[in-house]
C-alpha positions as CSV (number, residue, x, y, z in Angstrom):
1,X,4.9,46.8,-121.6
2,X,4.9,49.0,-118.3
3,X,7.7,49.9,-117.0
4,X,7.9,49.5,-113.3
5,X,8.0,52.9,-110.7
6,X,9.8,52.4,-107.4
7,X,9.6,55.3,-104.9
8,X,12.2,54.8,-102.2
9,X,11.6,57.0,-98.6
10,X,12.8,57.3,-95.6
11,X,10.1,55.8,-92.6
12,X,10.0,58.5,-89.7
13,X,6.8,57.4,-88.3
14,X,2.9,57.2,-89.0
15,X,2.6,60.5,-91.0
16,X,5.3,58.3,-93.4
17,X,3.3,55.4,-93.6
18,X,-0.1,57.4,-94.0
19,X,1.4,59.2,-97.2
20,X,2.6,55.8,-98.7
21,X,-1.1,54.7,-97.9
22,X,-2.6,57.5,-99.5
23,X,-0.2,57.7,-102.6
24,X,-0.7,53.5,-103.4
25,X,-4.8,53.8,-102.7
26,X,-5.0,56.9,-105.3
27,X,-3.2,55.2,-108.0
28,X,-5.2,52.2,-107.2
29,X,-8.4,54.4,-107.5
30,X,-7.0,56.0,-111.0
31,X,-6.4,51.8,-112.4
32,X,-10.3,51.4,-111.2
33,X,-11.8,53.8,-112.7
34,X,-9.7,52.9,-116.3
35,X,-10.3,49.6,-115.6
36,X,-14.0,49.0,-114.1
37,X,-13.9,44.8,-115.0
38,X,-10.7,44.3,-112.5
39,X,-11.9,41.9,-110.2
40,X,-12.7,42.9,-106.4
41,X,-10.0,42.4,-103.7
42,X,-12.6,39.8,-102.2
43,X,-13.2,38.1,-105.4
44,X,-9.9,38.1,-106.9
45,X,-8.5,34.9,-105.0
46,X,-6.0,37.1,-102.8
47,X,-4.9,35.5,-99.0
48,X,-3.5,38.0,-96.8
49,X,-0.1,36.5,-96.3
50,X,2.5,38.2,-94.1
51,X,5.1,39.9,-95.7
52,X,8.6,37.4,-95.2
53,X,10.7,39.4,-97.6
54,X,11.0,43.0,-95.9
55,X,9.3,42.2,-92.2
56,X,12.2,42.7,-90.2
57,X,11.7,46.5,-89.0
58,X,14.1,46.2,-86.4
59,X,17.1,45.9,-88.8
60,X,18.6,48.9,-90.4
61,X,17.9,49.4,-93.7
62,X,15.1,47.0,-93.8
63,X,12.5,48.1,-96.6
64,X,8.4,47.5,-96.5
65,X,7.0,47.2,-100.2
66,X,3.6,48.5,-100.8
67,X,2.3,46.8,-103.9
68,X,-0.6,48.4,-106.1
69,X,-3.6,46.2,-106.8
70,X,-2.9,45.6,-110.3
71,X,1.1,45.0,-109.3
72,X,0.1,42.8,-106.4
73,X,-2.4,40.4,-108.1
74,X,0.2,39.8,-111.3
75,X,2.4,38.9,-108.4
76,X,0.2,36.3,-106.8
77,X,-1.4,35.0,-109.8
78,X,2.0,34.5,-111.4
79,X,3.1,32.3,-108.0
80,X,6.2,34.6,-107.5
81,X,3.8,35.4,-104.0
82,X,2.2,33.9,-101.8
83,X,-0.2,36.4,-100.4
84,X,-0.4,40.4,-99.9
85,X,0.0,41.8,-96.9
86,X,-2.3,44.9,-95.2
87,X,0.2,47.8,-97.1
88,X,-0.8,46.1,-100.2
89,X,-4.5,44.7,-99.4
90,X,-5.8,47.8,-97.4
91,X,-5.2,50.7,-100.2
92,X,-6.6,48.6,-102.4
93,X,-9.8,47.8,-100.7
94,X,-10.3,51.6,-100.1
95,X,-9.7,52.5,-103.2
96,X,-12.3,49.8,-104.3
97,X,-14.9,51.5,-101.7
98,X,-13.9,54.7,-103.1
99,X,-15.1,54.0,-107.1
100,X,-17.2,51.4,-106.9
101,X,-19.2,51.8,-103.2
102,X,-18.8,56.0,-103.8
103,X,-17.4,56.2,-100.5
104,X,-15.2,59.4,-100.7
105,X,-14.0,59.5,-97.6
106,X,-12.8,55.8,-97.7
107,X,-8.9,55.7,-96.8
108,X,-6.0,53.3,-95.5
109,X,-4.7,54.2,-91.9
110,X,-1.9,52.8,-90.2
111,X,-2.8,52.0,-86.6
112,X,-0.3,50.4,-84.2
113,X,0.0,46.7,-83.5
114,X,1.1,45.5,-80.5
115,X,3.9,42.5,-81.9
116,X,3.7,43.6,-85.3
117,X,4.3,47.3,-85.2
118,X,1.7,49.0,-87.7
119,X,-0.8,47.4,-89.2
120,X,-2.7,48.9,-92.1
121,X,-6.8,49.1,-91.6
122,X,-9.3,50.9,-94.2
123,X,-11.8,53.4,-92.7
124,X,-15.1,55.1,-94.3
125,X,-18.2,56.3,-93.4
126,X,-17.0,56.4,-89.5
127,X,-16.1,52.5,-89.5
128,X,-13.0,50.7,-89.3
129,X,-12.7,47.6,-91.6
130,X,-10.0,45.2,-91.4
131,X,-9.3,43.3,-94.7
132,X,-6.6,41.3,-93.9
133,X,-8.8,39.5,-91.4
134,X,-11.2,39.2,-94.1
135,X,-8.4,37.1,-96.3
136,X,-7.4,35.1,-93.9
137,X,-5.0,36.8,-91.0
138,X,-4.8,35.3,-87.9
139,X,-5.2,36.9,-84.7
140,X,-1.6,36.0,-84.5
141,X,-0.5,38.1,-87.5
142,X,0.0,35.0,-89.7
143,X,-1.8,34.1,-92.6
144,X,-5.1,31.3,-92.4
145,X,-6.1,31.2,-96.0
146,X,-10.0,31.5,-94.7
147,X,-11.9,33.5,-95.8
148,X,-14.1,36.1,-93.7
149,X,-16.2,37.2,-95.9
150,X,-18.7,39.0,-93.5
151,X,-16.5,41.0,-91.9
152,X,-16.6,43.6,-94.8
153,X,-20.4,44.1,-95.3
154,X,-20.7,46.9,-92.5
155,X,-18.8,49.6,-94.4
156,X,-19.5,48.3,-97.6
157,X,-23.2,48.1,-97.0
């Protein structure tokens, strides 16, 4: 049985949130490449689903969890979740571009959001792709559980 890692940091701004990208979309990469039948983010039944637990950045203290791919689809598939949000759904889709589309240079970047604060988008080969909108987040923020599916073929293609 695996025992379960938590790294705990303080959030100081984007260079922050841009390391806890980069940390969660390697070990996602280093689980692909052991495990090469994992299913794809956009075949694995995942909704983007906004995060209710930790959301509330204005309150001291509040925390943001960034789930790995392996961590975050035990989660959803056991019902203890509804849905990932972009921390969880973005490293994972770059790491998937990464060892399976052999885009190197693919990577999760925090960009601000107007309402939401950050939001987390993947970027490779010099194009921004937005997963979350491709599981199903609104243009409000909130979760549709539709799927997008042609919104990822640009970068992927």
């Amino acid at each position: 049985m695996a025992a379960v890692l938590s790294i705990v940091m303080d959030f100081r701004g984007k260079a922050d949130l841009q390391l806890a990208c980069d940390v969660v979309t390697e070990i996602n990469a280093r689980m692909l490449r052991a495990n090469p039948r994992f299913p794809s983010l956009y075949g694995a039944g995942i909704f983007y689903e906004r995060d209710g637990v930790c959301y509330a950045r204005s309150i001291p203290g509040a925390c943001e969890r960034f789930l790995t791919a392996e961590r975050g689809l035990k989660e959803v598939r056991s019902g203890r979740m509804p849905g990932l949000d972009c921390d969880d759904i973005a490293p994972w889709r770059a790491a998937e571009l990464q060892v399976r589309y052999g885009l190197r240079d693919a990577r999760a970047v925090p960009v601000r959001s107007p309402g939401v604060g950050w939001h987390i988008l993947v970027t490779a080969n010099g194009r921004r792709e937005d997963p979350c909108k491709v599981l199903g987040m609104g243009p409000d923020g909130q979760g549709t559980r539709k799927l997008q599916l042609n919104l990822a073929l640009p970068i992927a293609a």
